[in-house]
C-alpha positions as CSV (number, residue, x, y, z in Angstrom):
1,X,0.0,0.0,0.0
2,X,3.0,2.1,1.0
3,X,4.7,1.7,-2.2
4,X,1.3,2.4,-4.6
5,X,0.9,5.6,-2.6
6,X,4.6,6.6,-2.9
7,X,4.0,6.4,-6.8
8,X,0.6,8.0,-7.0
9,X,2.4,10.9,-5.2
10,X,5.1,11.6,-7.2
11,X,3.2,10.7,-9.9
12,X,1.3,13.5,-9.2
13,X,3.9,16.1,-7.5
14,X,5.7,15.6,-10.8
15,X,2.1,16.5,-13.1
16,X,2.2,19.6,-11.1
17,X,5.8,20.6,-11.5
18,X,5.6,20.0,-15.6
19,X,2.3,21.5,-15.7
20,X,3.2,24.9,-13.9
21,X,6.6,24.8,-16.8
22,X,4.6,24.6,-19.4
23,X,2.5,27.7,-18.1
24,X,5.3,29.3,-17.8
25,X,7.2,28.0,-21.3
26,X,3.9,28.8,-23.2
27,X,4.4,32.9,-22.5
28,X,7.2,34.9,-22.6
29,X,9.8,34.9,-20.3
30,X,9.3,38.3,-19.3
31,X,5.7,37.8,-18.3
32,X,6.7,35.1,-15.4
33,X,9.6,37.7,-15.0
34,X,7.2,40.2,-13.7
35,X,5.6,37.7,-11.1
36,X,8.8,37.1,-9.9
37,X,9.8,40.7,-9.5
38,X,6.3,41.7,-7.8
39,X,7.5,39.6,-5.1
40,X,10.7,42.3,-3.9
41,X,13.0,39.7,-2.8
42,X,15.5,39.7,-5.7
43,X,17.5,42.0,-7.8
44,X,17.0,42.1,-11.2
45,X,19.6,40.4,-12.4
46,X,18.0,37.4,-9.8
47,X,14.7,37.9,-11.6
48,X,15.9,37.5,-14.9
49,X,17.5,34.1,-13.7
50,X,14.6,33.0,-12.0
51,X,12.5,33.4,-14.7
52,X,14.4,31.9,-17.5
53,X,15.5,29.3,-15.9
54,X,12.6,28.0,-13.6
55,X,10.6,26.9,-15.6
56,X,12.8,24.9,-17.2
57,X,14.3,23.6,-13.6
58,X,10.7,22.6,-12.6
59,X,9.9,20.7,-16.1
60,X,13.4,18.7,-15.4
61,X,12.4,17.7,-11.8
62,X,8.7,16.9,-13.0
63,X,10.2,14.5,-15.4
64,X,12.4,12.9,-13.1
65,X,9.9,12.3,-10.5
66,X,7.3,10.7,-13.4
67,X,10.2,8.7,-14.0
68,X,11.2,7.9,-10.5
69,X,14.8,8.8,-11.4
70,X,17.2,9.8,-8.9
71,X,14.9,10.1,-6.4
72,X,16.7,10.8,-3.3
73,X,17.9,13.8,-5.1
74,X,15.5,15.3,-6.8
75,X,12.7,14.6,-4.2
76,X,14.3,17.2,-1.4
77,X,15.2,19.5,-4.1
78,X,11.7,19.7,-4.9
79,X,11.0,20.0,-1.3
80,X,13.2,22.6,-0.7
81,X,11.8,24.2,-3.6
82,X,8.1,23.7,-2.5
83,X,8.9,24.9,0.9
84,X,11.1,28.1,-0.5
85,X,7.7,29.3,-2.8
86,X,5.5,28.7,0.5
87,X,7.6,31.3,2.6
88,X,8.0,33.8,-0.7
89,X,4.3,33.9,-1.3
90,X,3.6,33.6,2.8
91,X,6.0,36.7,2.9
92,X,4.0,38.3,0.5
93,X,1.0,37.7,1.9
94,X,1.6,39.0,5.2
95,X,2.9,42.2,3.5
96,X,0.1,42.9,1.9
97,X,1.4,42.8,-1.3
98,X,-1.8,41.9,-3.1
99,X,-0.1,40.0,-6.1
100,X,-0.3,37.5,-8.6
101,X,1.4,34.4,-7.2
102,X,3.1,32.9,-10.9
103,X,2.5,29.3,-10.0
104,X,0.6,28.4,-13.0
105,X,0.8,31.5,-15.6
106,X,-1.2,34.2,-14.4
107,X,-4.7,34.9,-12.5
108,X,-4.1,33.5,-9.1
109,X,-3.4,36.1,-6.6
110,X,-1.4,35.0,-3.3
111,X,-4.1,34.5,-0.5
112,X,-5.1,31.5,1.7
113,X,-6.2,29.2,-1.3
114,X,-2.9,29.5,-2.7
115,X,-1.7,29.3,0.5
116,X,-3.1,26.1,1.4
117,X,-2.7,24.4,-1.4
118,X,1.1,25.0,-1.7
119,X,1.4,23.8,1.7
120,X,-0.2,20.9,0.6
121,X,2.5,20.2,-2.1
122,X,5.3,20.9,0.8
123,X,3.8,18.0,3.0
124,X,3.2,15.3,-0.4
125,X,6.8,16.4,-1.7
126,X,7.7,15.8,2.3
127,X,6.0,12.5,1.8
128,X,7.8,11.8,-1.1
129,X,11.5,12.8,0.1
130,X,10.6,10.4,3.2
131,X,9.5,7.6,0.7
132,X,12.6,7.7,-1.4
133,X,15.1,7.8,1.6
134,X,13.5,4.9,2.8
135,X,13.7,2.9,-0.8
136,X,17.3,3.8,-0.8
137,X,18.0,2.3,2.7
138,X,16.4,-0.2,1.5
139,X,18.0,-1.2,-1.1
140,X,21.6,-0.5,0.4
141,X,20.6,-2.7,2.9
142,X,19.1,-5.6,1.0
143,X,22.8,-5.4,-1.3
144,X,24.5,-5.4,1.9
């Protein structure tokens, strides 16, 4: 049961990440780049590479957690990543920025939906991270 629910979660965790690239893919760069800037955490010389190049980051890790490749790397980089766009947009947020949040193209302001439903995808990327550790263990054990 374990295992079917490991795979239906990065199975889906990965959906999302290749799904919010190609939102972000199927614009140009500069529009994405303006999410990221509304957010005043980076200079812009950190939003340009933020928003050329994350997209393309989060269609890589989407594909590798479909795949189930190098798992007990690229599930706590997504983790991390999760977790990093949860505190940007809490930050926000809380500083009443009243912004569009860039997770999937344009239209969804930062607020508790968003919220909530990234903090979901920090606890099932949590869930996956935990599952892949314990497959490698696992199998460094079992060659043992």
């Amino acid at each position: 049961m374990r295992v079917r629910a490991q795979l239906v979660a990065r199975c889906v965790l990965g959906l999302v990440f290749v799904y919010a690239a190609w939102t972000k893919l199927a614009q140009p760069w500069e529009r994405f780049a303006l999410s990221v800037d509304s957010y005043r955490l980076l200079p812009e010389w950190g939003v340009i590479v933020v928003a050329r190049a994350l997209p393309w980051l989060e269609l890589l890790l989407g594909l590798l957690l479909v795949a189930g490749w190098l798992l007990h790397y690229v599930a706590p980089l997504v983790t991390a990543l999760l977790a990093g766009f949860w505190v940007a947009m809490l930050w926000a947020y809380l500083r009443g920025l009243g912004i569009d949040c860039g997770c999937f193209g344009i239209g969804q302001a930062v607020g508790p939906a968003t919220l909530l439903r990234d903090a979901l995808l920090v606890v099932l990327a949590g869930f996956v991270t935990l599952g892949a550790f314990r497959a490698r263990r696992a199998s460094s054990a079992s060659a043992a």
